[in-house]
N, CA and C atoms as an extended XYZ file, in Angstrom:
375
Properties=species:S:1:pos:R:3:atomname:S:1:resname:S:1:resid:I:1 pbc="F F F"
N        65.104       93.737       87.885 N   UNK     1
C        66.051       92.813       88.525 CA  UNK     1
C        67.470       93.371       88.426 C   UNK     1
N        68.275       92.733       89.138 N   UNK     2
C        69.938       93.120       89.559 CA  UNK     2
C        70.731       91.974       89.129 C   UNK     2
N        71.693       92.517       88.258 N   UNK     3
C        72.403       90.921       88.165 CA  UNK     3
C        73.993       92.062       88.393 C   UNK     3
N        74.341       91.010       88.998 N   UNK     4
C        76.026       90.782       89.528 CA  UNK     4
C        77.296       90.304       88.830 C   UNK     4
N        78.230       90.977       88.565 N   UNK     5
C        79.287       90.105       87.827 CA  UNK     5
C        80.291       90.553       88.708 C   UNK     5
N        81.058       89.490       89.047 N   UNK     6
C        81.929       89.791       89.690 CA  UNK     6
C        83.822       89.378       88.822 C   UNK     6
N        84.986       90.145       89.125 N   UNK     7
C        85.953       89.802       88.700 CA  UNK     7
C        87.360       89.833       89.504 C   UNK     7
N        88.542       89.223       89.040 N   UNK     8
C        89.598       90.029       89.984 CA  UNK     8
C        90.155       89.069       90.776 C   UNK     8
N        89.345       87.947       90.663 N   UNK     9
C        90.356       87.113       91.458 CA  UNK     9
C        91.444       86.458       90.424 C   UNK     9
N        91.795       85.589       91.278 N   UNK    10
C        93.298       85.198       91.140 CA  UNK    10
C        94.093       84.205       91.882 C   UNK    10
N        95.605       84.178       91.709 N   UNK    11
C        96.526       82.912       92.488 CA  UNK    11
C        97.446       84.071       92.753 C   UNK    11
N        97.489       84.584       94.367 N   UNK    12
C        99.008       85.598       94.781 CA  UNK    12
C        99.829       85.063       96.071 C   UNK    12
N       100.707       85.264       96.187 N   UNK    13
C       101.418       84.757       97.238 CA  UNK    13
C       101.046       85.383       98.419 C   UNK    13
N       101.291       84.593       99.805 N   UNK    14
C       100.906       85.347      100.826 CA  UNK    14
C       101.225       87.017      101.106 C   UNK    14
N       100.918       87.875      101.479 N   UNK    15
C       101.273       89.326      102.144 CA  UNK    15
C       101.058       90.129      100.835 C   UNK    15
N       100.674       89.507       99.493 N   UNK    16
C       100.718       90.307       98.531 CA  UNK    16
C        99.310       90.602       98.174 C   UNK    16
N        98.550       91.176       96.991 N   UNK    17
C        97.440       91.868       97.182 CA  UNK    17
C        96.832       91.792       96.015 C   UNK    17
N        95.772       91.588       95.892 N   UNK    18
C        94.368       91.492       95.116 CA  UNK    18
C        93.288       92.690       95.297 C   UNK    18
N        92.413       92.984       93.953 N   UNK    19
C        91.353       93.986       93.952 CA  UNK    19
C        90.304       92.938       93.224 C   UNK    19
N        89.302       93.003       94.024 N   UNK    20
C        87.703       92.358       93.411 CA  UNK    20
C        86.953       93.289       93.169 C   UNK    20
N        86.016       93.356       91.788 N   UNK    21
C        85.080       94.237       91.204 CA  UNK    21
C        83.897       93.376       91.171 C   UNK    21
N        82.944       94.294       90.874 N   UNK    22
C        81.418       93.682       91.043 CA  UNK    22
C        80.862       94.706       90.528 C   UNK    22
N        80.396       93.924       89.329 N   UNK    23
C        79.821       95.647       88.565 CA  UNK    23
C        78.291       95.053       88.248 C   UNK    23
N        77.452       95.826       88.701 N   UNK    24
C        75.915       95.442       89.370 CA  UNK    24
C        74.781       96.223       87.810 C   UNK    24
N        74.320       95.349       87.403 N   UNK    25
C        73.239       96.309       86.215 CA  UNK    25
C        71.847       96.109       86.126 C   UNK    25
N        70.780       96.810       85.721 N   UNK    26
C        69.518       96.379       86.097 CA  UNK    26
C        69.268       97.596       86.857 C   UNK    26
N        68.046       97.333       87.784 N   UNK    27
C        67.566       98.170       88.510 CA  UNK    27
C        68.426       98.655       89.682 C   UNK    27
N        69.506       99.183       89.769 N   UNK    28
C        70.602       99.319       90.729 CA  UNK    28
C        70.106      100.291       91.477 C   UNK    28
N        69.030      101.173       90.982 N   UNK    29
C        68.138      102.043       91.734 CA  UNK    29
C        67.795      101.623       93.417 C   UNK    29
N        67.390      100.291       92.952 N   UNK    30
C        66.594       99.992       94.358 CA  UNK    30
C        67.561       98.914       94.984 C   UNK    30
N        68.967       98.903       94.821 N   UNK    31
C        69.974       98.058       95.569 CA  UNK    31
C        69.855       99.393       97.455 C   UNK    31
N        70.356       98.602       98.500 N   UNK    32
C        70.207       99.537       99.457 CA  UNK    32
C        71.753       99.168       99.706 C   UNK    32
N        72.712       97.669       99.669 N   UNK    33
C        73.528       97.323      100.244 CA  UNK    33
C        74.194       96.255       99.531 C   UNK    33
N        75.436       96.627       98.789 N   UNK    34
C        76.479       95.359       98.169 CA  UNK    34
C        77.901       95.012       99.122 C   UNK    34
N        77.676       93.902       99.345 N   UNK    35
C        78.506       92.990      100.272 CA  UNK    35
C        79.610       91.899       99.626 C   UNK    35
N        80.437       91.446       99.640 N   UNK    36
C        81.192       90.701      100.071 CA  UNK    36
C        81.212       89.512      100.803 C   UNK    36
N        81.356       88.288      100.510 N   UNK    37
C        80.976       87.419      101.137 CA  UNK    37
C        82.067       86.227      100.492 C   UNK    37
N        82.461       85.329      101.455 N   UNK    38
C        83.599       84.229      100.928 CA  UNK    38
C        83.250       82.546      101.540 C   UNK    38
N        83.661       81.876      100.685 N   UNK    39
C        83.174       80.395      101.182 CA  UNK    39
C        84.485       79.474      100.850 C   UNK    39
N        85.233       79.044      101.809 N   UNK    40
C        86.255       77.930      101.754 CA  UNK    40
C        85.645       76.401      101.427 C   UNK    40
N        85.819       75.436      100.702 N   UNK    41
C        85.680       74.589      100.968 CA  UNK    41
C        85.465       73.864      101.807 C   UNK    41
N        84.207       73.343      102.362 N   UNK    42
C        83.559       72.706      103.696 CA  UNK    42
C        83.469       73.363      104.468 C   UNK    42
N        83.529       74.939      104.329 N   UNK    43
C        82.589       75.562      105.377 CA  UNK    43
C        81.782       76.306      104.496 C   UNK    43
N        81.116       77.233      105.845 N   UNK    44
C        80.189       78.229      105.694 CA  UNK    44
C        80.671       79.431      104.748 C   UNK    44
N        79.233       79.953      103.996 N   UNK    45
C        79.138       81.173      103.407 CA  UNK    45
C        79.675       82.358      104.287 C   UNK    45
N        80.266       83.167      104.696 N   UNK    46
C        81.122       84.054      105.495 CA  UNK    46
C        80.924       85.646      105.015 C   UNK    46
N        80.747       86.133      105.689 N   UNK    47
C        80.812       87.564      106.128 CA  UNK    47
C        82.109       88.436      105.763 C   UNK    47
N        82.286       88.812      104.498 N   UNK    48
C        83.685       90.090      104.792 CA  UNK    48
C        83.623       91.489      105.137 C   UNK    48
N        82.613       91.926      103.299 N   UNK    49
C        82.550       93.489      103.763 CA  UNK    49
C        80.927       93.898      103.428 C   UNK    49
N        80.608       94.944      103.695 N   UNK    50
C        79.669       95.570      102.983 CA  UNK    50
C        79.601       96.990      102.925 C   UNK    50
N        79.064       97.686      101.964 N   UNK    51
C        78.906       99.147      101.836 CA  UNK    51
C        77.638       99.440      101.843 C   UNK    51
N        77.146      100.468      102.361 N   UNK    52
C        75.508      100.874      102.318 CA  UNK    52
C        75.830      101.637      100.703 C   UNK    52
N        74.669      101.652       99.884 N   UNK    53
C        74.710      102.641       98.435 CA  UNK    53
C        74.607      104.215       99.172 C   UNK    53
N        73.142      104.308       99.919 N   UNK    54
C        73.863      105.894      100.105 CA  UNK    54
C        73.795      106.097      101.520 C   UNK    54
N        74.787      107.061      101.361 N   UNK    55
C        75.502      107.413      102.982 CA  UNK    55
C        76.778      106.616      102.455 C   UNK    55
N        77.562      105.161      102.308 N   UNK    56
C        78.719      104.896      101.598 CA  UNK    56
C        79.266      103.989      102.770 C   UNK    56
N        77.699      103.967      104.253 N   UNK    57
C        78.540      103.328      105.426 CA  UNK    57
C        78.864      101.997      105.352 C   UNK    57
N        80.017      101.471      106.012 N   UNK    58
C        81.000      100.119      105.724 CA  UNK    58
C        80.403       99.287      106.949 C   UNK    58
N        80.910       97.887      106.765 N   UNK    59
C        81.079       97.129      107.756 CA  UNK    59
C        82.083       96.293      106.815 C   UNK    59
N        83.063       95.633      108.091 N   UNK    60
C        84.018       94.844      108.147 CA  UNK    60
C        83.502       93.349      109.337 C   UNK    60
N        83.818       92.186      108.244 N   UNK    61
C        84.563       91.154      109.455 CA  UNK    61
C        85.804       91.399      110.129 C   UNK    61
N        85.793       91.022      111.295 N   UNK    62
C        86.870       91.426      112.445 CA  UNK    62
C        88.360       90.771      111.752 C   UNK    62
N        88.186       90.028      111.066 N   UNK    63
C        89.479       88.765      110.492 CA  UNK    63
C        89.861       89.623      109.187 C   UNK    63
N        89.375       90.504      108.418 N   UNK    64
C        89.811       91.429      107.604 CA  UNK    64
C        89.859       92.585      107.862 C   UNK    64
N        89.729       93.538      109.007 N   UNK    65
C        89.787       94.936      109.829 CA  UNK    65
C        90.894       95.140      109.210 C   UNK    65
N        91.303       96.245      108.618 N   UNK    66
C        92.849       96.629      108.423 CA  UNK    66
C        93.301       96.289      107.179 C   UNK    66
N        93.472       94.844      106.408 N   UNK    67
C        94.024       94.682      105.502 CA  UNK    67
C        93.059       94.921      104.025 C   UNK    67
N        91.429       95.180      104.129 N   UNK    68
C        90.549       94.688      103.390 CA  UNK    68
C        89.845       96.647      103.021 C   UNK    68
N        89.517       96.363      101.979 N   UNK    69
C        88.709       98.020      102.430 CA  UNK    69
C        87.494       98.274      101.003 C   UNK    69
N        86.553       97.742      101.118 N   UNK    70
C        85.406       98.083      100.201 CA  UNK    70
C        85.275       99.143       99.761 C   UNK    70
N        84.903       99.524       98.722 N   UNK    71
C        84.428      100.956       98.185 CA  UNK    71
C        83.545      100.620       97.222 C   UNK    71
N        82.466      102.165       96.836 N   UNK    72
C        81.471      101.586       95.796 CA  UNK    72
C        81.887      102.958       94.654 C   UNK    72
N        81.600      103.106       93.787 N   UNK    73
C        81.748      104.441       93.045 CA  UNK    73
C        80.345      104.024       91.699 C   UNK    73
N        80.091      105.327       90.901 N   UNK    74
C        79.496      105.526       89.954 CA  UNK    74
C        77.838      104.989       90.936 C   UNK    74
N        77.153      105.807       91.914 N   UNK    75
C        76.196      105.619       92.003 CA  UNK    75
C        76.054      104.265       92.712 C   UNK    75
N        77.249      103.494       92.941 N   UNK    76
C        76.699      102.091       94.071 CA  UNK    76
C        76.553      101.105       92.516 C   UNK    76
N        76.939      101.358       91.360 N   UNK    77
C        77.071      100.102       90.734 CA  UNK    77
C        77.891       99.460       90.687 C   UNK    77
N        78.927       99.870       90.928 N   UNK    78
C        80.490       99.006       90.907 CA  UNK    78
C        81.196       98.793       92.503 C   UNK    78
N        81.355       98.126       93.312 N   UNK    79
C        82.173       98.032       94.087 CA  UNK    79
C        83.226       97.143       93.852 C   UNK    79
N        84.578       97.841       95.072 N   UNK    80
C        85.693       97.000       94.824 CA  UNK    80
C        85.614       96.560       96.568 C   UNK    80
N        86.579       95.505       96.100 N   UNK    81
C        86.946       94.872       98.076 CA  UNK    81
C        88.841       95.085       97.106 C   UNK    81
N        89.650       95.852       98.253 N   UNK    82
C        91.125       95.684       98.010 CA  UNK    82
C        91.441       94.906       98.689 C   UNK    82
N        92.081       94.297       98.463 N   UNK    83
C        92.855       93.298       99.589 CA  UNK    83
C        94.028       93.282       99.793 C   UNK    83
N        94.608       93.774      101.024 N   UNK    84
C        96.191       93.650      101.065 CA  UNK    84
C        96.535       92.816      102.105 C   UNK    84
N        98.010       92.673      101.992 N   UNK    85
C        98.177       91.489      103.500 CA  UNK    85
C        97.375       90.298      103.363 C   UNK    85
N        97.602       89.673      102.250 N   UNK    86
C        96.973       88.707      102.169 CA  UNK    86
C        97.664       87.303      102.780 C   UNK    86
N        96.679       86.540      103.573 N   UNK    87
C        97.240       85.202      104.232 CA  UNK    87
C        96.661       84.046      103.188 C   UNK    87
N        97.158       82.771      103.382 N   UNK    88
C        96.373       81.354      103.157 CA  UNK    88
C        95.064       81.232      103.923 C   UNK    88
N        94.649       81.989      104.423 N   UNK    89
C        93.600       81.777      105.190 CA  UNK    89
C        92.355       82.625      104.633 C   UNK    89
N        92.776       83.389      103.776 N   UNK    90
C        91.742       84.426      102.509 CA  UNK    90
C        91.256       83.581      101.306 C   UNK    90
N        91.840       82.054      101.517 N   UNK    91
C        91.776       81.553      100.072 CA  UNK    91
C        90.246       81.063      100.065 C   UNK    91
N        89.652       81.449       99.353 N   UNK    92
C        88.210       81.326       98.913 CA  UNK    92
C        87.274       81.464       97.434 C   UNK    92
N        86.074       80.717       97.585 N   UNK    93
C        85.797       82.179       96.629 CA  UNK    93
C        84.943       83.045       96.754 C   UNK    93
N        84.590       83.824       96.168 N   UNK    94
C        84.353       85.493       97.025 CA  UNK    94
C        83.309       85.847       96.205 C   UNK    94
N        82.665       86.182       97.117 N   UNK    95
C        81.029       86.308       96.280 CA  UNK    95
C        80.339       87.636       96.425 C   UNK    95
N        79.760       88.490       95.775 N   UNK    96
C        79.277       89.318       95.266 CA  UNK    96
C        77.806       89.448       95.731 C   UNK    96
N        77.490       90.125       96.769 N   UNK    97
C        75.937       90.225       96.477 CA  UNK    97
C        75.351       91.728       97.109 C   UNK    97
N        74.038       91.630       96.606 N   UNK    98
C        72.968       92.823       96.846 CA  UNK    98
C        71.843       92.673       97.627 C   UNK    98
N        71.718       93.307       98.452 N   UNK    99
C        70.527       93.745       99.247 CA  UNK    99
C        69.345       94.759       98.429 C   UNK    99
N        68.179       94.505       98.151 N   UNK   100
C        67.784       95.524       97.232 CA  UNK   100
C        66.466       96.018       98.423 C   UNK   100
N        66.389       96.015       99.663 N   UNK   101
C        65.364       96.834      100.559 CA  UNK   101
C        66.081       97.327      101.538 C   UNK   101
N        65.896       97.908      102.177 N   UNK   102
C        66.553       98.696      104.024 CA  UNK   102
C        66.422       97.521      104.705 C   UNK   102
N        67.493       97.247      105.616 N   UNK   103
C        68.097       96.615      106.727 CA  UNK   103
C        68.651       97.239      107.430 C   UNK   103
N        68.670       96.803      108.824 N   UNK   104
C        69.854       97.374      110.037 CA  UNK   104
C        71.182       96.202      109.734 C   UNK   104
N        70.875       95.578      109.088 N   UNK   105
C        71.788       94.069      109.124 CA  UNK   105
C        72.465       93.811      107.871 C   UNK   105
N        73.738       93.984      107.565 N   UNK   106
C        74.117       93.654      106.298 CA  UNK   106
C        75.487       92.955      106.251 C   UNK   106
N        75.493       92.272      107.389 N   UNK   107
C        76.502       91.357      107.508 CA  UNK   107
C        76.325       89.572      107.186 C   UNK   107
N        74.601       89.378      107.649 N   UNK   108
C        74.514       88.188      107.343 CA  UNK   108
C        74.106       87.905      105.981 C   UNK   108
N        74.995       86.515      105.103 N   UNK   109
C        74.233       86.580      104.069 CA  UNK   109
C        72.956       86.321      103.621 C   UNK   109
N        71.977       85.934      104.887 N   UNK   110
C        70.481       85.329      104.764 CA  UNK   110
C        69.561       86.631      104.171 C   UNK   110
N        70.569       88.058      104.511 N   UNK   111
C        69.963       89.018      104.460 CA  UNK   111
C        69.995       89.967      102.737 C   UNK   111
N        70.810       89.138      101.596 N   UNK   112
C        70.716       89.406      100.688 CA  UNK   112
C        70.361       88.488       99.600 C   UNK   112
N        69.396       88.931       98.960 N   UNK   113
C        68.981       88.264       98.201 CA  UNK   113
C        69.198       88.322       96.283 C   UNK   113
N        70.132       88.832       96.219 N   UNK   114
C        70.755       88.596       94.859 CA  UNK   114
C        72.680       88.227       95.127 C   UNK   114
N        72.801       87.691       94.114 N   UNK   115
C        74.247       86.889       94.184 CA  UNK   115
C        74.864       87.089       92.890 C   UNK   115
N        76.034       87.260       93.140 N   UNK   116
C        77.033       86.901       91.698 CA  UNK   116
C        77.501       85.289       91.311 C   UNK   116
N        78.335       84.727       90.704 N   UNK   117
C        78.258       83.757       90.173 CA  UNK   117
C        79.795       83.263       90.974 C   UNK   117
N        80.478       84.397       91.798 N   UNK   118
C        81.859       84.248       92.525 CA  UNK   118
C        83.057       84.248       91.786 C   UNK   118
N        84.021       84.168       92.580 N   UNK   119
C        85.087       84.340       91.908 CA  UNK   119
C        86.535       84.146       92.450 C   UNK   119
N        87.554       83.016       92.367 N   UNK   120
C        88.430       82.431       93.416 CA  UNK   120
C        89.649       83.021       93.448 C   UNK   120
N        89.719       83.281       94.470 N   UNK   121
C        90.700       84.364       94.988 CA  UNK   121
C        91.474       82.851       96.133 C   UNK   121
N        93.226       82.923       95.627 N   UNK   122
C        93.936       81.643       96.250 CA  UNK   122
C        95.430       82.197       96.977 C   UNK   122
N        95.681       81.948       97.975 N   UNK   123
C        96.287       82.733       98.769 CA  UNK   123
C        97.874       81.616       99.251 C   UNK   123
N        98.628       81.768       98.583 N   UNK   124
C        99.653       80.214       98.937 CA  UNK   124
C       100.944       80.577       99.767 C   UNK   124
N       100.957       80.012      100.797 N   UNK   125
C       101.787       80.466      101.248 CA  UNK   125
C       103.892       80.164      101.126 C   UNK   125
């Protein structure tokens, strides 16, 4: 099994900038894809980033293109999401998860099945 810890959030003022970690232990062998994922109050679970483990390929939500930028290091156990340019509209909390088989799809979260415990990242303007 894979367990998730995620850290790094925080309270920053708008345009200023945050780093989230997610440091993944267990069988990290058979992770294929750690993502990013955020949930506001009364909505939906949401889509930010994801990294494939190997090859290192990204996907972005269109609403973080530019200001946001995932990376994984040490083998795909640790990823970060940076966040710069931060709005009131980032305020969430931000969740951590793993894909542990091959997908073409690693944007939706239906498509991963391990989770971190999150972590609130607050954006004031």
């Amino acid at each position: 099994q894979v367990q998730l810890v995620e850290s790094g959030g925080g309270w920053v003022q708008a345009g200023g900038s945050l780093r989230l970690s997610c440091v993944a232990s267990g069988r990290t062998f058979s992770v294929y894809a750690l993502g990013w994922f955020r949930q506001a109050p009364g909505k939906e679970r949401e889509f930010v980033a994801a990294i494939r483990r190997v090859g290192g390929g990204t996907d972005y939500a269109d609403s973080v293109k530019g200001r946001f930028t995932i990376s994984g290091v040490n083998a795909g156990n640790t990823v970060y999401l940076q966040m710069n340019s931060l709005k009131p509209e980032d305020t969430a909390a931000y969740y951590c998860a793993a894909r542990t088989s091959w997908t073409t799809d690693i944007m939706t979260p239906g498509q991963y099945n391990l989770w971190g415990q999150g972590t609130q990242v607050t954006v004031s303007s």
